[in-house]
C-alpha positions in Angstrom: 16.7 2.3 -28.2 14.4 0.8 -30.3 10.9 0.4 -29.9 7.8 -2.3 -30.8 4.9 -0.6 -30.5 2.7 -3.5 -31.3 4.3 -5.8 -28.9 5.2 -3.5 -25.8 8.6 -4.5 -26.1 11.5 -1.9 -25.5 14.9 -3.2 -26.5 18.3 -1.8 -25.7 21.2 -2.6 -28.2 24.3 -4.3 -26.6 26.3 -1.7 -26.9 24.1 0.9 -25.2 23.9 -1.2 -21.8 27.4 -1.0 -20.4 26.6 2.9 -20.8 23.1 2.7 -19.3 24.5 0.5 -15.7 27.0 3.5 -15.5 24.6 6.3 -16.0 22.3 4.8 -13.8 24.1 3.5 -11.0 25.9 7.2 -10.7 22.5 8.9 -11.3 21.0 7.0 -8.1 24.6 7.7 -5.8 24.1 11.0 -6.7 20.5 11.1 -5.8 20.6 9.1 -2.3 23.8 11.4 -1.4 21.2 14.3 -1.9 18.8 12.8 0.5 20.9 11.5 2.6 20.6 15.0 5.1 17.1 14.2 4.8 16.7 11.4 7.1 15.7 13.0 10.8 17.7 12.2 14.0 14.4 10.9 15.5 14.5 8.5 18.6 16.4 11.4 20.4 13.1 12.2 22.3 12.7 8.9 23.4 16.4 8.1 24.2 16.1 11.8 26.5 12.7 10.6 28.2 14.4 6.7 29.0 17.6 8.3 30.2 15.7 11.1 32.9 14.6 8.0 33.9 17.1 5.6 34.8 18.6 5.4 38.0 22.4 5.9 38.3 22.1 2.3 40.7 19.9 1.1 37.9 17.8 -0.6 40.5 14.7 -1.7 40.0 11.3 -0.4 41.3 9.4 -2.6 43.9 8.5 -6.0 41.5 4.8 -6.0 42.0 4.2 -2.4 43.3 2.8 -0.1 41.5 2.8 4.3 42.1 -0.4 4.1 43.9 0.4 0.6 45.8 -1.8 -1.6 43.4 -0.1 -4.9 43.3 0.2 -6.2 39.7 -1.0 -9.8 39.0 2.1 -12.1 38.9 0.4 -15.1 37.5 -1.4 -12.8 34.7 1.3 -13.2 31.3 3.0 -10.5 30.4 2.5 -10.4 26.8 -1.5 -10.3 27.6 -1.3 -7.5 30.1 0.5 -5.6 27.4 -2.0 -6.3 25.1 -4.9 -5.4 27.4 -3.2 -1.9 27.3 -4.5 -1.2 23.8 -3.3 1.1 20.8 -2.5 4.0 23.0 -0.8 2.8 26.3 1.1 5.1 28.9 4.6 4.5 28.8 4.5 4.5 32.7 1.7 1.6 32.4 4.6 -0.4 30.3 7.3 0.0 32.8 4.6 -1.4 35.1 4.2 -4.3 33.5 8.1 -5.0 32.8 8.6 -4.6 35.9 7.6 -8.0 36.6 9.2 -10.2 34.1 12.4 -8.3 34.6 14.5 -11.2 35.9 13.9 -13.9 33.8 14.3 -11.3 30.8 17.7 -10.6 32.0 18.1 -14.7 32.4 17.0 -15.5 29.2 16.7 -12.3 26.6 14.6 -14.3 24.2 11.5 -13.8 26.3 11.5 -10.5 25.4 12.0 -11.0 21.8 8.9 -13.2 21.8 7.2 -10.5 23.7 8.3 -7.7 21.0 7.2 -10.4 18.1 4.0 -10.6 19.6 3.5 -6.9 19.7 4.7 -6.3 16.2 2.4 -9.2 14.9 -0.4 -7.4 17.0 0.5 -4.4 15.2 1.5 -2.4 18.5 4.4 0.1 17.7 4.3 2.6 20.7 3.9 -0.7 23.3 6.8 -2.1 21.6 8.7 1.3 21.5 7.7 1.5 25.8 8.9 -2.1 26.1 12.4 -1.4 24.8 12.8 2.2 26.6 11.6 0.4 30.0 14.2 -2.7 29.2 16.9 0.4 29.1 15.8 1.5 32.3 16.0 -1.7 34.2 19.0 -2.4 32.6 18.1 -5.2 30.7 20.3 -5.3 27.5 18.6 -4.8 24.0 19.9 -6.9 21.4 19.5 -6.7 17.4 17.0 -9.3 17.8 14.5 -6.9 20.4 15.1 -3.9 18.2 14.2 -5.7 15.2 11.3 -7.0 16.6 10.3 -3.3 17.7 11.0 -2.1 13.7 8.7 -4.7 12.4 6.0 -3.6 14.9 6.5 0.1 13.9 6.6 -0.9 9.8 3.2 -3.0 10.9 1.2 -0.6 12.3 2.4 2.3 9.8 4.5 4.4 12.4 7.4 5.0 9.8 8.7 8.0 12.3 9.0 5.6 15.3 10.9 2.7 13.3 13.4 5.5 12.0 13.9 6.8 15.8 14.7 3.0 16.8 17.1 2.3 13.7 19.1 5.8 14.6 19.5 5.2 17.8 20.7 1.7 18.3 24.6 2.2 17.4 24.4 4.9 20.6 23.5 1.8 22.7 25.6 -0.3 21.7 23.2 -2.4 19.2 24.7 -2.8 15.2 22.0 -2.5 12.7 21.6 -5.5 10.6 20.2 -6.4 7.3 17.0 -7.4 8.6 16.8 -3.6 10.9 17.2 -1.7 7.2 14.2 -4.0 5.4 11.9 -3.2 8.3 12.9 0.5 8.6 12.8 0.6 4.3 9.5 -0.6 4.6 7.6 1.4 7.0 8.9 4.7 5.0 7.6 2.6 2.0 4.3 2.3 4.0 4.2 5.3 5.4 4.8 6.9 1.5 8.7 8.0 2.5 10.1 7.0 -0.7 13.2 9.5 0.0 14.3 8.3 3.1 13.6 4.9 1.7 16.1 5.5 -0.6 18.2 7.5 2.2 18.5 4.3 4.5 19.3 1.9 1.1 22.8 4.2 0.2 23.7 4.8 4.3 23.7 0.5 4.2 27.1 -0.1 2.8 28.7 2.8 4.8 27.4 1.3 8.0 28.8 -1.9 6.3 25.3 -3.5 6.0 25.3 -5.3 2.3 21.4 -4.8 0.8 20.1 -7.9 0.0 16.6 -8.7 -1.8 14.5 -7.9 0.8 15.7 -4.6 1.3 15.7 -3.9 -2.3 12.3 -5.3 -3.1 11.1 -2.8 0.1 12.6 -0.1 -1.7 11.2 -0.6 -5.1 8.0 -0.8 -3.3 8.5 2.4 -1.9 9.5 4.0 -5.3 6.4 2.6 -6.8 3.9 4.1 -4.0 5.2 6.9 -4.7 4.9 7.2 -8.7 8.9 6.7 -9.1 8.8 4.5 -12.3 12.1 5.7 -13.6 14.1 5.2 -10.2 12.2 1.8 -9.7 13.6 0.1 -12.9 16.7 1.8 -12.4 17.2 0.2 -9.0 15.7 -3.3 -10.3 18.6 -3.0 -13.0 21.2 -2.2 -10.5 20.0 -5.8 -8.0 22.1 -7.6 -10.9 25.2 -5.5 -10.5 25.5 -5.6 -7.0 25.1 -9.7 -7.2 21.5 -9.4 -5.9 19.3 -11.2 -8.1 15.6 -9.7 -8.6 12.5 -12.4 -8.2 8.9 -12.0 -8.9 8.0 -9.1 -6.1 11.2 -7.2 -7.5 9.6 -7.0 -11.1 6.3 -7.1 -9.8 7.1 -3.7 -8.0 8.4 -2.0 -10.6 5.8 -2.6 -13.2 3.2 -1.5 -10.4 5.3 1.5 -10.7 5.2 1.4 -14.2 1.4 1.0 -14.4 0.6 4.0 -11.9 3.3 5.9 -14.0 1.3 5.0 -17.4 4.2 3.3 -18.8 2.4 0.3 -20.8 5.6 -0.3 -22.7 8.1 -0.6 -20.3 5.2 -2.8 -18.2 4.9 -5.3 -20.9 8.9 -5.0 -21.5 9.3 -6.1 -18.0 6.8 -8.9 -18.5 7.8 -10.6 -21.3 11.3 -10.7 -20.0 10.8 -12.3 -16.3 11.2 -15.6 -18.2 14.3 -14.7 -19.3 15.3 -14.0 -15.8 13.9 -17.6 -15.0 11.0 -15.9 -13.1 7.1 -17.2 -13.6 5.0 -14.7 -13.7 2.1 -14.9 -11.7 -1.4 -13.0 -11.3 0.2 -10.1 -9.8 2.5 -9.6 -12.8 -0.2 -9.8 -15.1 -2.7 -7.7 -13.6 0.1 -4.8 -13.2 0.9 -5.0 -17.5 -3.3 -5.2 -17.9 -3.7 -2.3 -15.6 -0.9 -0.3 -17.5 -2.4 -1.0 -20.6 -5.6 0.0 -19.4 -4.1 3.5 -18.5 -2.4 3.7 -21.7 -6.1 3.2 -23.4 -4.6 -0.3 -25.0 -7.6 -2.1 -24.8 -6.4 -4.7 -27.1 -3.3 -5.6 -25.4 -5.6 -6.2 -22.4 -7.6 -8.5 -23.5 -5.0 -10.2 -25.5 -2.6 -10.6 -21.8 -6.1 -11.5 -20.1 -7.1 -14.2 -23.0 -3.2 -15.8 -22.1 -3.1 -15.9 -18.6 -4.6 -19.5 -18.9 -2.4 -20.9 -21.7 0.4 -19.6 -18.9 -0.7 -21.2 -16.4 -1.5 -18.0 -13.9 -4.9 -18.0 -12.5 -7.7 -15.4 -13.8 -8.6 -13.3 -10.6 -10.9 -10.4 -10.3 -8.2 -7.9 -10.1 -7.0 -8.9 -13.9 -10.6 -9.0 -14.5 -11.3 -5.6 -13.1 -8.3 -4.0 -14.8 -9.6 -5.6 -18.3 -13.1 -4.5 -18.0 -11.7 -0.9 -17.2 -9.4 -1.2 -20.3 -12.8 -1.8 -22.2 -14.3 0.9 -20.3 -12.0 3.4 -21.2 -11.8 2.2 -25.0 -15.7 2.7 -25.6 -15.9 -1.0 -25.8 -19.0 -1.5 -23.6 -20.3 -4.7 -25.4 -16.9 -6.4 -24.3 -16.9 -5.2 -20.9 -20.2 -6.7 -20.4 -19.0 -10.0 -22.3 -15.9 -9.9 -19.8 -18.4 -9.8 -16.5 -20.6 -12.3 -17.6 -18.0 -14.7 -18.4 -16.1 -14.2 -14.8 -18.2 -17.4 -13.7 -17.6 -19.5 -16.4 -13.7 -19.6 -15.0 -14.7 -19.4 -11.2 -14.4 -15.8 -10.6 -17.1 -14.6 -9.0 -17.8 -10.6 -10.1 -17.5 -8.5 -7.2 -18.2 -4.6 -6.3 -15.4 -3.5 -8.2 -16.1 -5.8 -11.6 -19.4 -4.3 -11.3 -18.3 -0.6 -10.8 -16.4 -0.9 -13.9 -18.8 -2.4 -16.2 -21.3 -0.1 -15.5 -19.0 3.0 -15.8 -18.7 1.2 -19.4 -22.4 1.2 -19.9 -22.4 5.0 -19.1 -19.6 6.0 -21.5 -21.6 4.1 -24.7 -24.7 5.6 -23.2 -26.4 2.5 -22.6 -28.6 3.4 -19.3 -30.8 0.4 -19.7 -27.9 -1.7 -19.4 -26.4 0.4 -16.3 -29.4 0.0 -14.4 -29.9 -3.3 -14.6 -26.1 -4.0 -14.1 -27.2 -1.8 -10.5 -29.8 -4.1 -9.9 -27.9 -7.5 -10.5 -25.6 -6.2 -7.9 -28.7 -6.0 -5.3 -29.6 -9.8 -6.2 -26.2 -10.9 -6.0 -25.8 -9.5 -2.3 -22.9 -7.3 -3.9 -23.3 -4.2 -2.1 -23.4 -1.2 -3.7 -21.4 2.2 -2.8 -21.4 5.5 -4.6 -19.3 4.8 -7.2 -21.9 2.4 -8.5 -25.1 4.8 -8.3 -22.6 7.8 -9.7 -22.1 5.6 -12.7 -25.5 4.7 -13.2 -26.8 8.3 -12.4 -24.2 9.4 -15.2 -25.6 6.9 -17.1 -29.1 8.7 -17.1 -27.8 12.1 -17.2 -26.2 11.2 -21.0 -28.9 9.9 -21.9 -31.4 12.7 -20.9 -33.3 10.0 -18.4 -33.5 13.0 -16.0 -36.3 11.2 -14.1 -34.3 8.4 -13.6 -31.5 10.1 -12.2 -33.7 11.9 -9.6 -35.3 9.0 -8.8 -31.8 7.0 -8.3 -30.1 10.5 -6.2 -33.4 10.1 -3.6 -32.8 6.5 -3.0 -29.5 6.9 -2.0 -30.4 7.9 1.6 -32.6 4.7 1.5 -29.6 1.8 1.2 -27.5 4.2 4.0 -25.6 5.9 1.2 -25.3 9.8 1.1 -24.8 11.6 -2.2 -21.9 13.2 -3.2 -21.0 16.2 -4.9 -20.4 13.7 -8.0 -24.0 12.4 -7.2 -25.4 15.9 -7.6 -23.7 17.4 -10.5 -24.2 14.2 -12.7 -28.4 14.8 -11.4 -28.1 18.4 -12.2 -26.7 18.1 -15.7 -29.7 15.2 -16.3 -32.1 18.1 -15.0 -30.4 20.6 -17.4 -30.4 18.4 -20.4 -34.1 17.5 -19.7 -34.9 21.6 -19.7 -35.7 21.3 -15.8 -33.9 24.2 -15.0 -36.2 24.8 -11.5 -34.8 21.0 -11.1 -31.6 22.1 -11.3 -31.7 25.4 -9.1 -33.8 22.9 -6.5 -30.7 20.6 -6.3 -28.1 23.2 -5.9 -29.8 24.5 -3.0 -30.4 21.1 -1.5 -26.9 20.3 -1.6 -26.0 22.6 1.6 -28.8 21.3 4.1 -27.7 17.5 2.9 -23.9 18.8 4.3 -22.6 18.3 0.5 -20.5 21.5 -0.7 -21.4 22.5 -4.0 -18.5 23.0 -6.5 -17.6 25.1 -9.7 
């Protein structure tokens, strides 16, 4: 490998990358094998509850009656009775419900599909889950189409356990899995930070004859990078070309998120400069990803330098490149050009928000410049930015370094005021600005403040 430090750029010679597909593609077998005893039979509750409850006739209830002999409301939809039920519904008030559609769901089976589509863009896993037990039970076949439908409602409203239990138990009623079953299920473990059994499902795909496709990958590189997997991301993103799937924009995007949490500024940059190469445009995404990794990476330079080209590229400055720049600047003890940043977010139609703010003032603190921090704090109040803790922390840190122990008192009892409540960050930074100023009956004052303000003091 060779390396260009001043360009981010990390090359492999020719000769190196037949070796490099091998190793990796046998280093990620080997690794999903490993995992794949880790993916839990789940469903199996659910499958025992619907089956105590069937009927050996399989004959419906009463249509209309419910347990305590309230009729239901046949001209009410069913989709809005379900949704009446809320986030936590009783299975029992689901079968209810069903109950009543029940024929013209065995007629036509897409009215349930449009049901269960509904539910999952609601973001209603467990009703979706009750609607498909209480279609088994009036024996009213599930296809691939209903259980995807429940999948994407489980991946929707973060229930990674309940979309695993649906994808294991449909070949036991009769129900293949299909591509579309394995993105969904990938991407509520991704969601639901399961970046094991999101690898799990991706290597049980080809035995269950399922071939991944883009989707499923780009779900599973997601998952890798919520879960700090840099290495495994860009070692699956290098395998999408081997197995004939070719990466786009969220594939690379992914991975140098990954690469950014994962403080890997070279091999962010190395995957920037060569989505053209791939015929990929990168967009705002992709750029805010390589500015945020060199931000971590305490590149200042090279941030400001991928911020200053997002124009001549044609991808629109937003506040998340923004943010990640002024950070960069932050962390490099370049105040002045964090300030110089924020002030020239309008000038290209970004307007600065809490964040922006947040970070320029934490930039102010670090080059001691509490003046500036305080009236960065102000400017948020005109600008109808609202201000959280992060913000007065900053500032109050800002004072502290700068022995403006008044200041810092006076900012810590005004929190209480705007319906903010210190924080144990809050107090230490107001304790070391009492200490620095010689206030050492300040200081003890503070400390024992801290427990009748329900704030639990530290080390």
């Amino acid at each position: 490998q060779k390396e260009k430090t001043d360009r981010g750029e990390m090359l492999l010679e020719p000769t190196v990358c037949g070796h490099w597909n091998s190793l990796c593609a046998s280093f990620l077998h080997r690794l999903c094998r490993r995992l794949a005893g880790s993916l839990p039979r789940l469903g199996q509750q659910q499958e025992q509850q619907s089956r105590a409850r069937r009927r050996a006739s399989c004959s419906p209830r009463e249509v209309g009656n419910s347990s305590d002999g309230r009729k239901l409301d046949l001209n009410s939809p069913i989709l809005q009775q379900l949704l009446d039920l809320g986030r936590t519904p009783g299975e029992d008030e689901v079968y209810e419900i069903i109950s009543v559609g029940v024929d013209a769901w065995r007629k036509n089976p897409r009215h349930a599909t449009l049901v269960l589509s509904s539910l999952a863009r609601h973001q209603l896993p467990r009703t979706a889950t009750y609607v498909l037990s209480s279609m088994r039970a009036k024996c009213v076949e599930a296809n691939v189409y209903h259980y995807n439908a429940a999948i994407s409602a489980c991946e929707k409203g973060r229930q990674w356990q309940l979309a695993l239990g649906l994808l294991s138990s449909m070949p036991t009623m009769g129900v293949i899995p299909d591509k579309l079953s394995y993105s969904a299920a990938i991407s509520a473990c991704e969601k639901g930070g399961q970046w094991q059994l999101a690898l799990t499902l991706l290597s049980r795909m080809p035995d269950a004859r399922v071939v991944p496709d883009q989707i499923t990958y780009n779900a599973a590189i997601s998952a890798l990078e919520k879960g700090g997997q840099w290495q495994l991301a860009l070692v699956l993103l290098r395998l999408m070309s081997d197995m004939n799937v070719f990466p786009n924009e969220i594939s690379y995007n992914a991975a140098a998120s990954a690469c950014e949490k994962g403080g890997q500024w070279q091999s962010a940059l190395g995957l920037l400069s060569s989505m053209p190469d791939m015929r990929l445009i990168p967009n705002e995404i992709s750029y805010s990803a390589a500015i945020s990794a060199c931000e971590k990476g305490g590149r200042w330079q090279l941030a400001l330098s991928l911020l200053s080209s997002m124009p001549d590229n044609k991808v629109i400055l937003d506040k998340v490149s923004y943010s990640a720049a002024i950070s960069a600047c932050e962390k490099g003890g370049q105040w002045q050009m964090a300030l110089r940043l924020l002030s020239s977010m309008p000038d290209n139609k970004v307007i600065p928000d809490k964040i922006n703010f947040n970070a320029a003032i934490s930039a102010c603190e670090k080059g001691e410049q509490w003046q500036l921090a305080l009236s960065l704090l102000s400017r948020m109040g005109t600008m109808t930015i609202v201000q959280d803790k992060v913000s007065y922390n900053a500032a109050i840190s800002a004072c502290e370094k700068c022995g403006q122990w008044q200041l810092a008192l006076s900012l810590l009892s005004t929190m209480p005021d705007v319906q903010m409540m210190p924080n144990a960050i809050s107090y230490s930074a107001a304790i070391s600005a009492c200490s620095q100023g010689g206030q050492w009956h300040l200081s003890l004052s503070l400390l024992s403040t801290m427990t009748s303000a329900k704030v639990l003091p530290n080390v």
